[in-house]
C-alpha positions in Angstrom: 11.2 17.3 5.9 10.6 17.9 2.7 8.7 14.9 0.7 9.8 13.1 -2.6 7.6 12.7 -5.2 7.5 8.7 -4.6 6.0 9.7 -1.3 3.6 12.2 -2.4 2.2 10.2 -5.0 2.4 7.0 -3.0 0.3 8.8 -0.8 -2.5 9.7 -3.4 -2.2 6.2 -4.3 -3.3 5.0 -0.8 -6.0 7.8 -0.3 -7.2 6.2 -3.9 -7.2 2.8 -2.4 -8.8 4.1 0.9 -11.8 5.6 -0.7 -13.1 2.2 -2.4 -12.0 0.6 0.8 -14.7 -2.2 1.3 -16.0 -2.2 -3.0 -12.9 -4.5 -4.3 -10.1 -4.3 -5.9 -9.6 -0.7 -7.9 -8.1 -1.3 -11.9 -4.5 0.0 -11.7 -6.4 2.2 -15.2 -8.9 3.8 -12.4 -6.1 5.1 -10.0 -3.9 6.3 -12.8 -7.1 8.2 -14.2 -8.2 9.8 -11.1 -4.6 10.3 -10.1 -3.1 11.2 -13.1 -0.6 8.9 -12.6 1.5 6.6 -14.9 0.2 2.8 -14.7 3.5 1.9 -14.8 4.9 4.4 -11.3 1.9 2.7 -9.8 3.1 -0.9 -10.8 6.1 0.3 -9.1 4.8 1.8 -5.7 2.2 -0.6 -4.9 5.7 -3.2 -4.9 6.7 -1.5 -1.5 3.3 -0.8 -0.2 2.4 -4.6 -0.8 5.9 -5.3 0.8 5.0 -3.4 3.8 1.9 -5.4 3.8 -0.3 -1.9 2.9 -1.9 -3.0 -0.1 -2.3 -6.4 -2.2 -2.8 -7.2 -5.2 -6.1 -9.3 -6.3 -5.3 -11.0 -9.9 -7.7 -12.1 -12.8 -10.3 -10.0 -14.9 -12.1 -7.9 -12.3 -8.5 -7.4 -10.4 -6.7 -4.5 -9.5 -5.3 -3.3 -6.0 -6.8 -3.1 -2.4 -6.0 -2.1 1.4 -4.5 -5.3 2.9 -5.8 -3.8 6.1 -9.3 -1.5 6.7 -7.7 2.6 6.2 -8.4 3.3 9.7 -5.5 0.7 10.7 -3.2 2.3 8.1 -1.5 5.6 8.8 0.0 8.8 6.1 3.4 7.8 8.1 3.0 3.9 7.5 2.6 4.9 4.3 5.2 7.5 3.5 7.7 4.7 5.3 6.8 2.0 3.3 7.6 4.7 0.1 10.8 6.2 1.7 12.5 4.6 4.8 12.4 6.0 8.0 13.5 9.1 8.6 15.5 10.0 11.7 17.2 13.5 12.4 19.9 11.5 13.2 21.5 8.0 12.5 22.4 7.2 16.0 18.7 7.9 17.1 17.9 5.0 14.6 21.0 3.2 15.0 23.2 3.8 18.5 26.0 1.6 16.8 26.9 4.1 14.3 28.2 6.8 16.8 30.3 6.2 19.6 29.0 8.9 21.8 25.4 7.5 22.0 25.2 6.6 25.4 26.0 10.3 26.5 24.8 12.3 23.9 22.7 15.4 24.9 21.1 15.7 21.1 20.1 12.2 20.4 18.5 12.2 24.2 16.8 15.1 23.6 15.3 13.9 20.4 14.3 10.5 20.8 12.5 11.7 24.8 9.2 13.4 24.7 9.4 16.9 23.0 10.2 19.9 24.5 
């Protein structure tokens, strides 16, 4: 799987948020400095991490962004979720509606079991 640059930099985002974990809330001006990311790009993956309940947002003078949960709770795949959907190998793993042979198929078995 090969990451988008949403996820990446979602993820540097997070790592951001991670390492002032427990000092408050981190100016969106301090991640886009030691990130060298766009205020804006941040404005606009923190509104999916927040919706995955990741990361909130603390308002007023001395605001900025926080872990809504302590980092050791959160993991690189919550995040990269949150960013970019699930990814499945296949729909019907996610989904068995959308194939008809799901109930008997030898690939989707094989990948949704423990590996080989």
């Amino acid at each position: 799987m090969k990451m988008s640059t949403r996820g990446r930099y979602g993820l540097r985002v997070m790592m951001e948020l991670a390492l002032h974990h427990g000092k408050g809330p981190v100016p969106v001006e301090t991640i886009a400095n030691n990130q060298e990311i766009s205020g804006k790009y941040i404005h606009n993956l923190m509104s999916s991490l927040h919706s995955a309940g990741l990361a909130r947002t603390v308002r007023g003078p001395k605001g900025g962004y926080e872990l809504a949960r302590p980092p050791s709770e959160i993991t690189a795949l919550d995040a990269v979720e949150a960013l970019e959907g699930k990814n499945v190998l296949m729909e019907c793993v996610a989904d068995a509606s959308s194939c008809r042979r799901a109930g008997r198929c030898a690939q989707a078995a094989a990948i949704s079991s423990s590996p080989m």
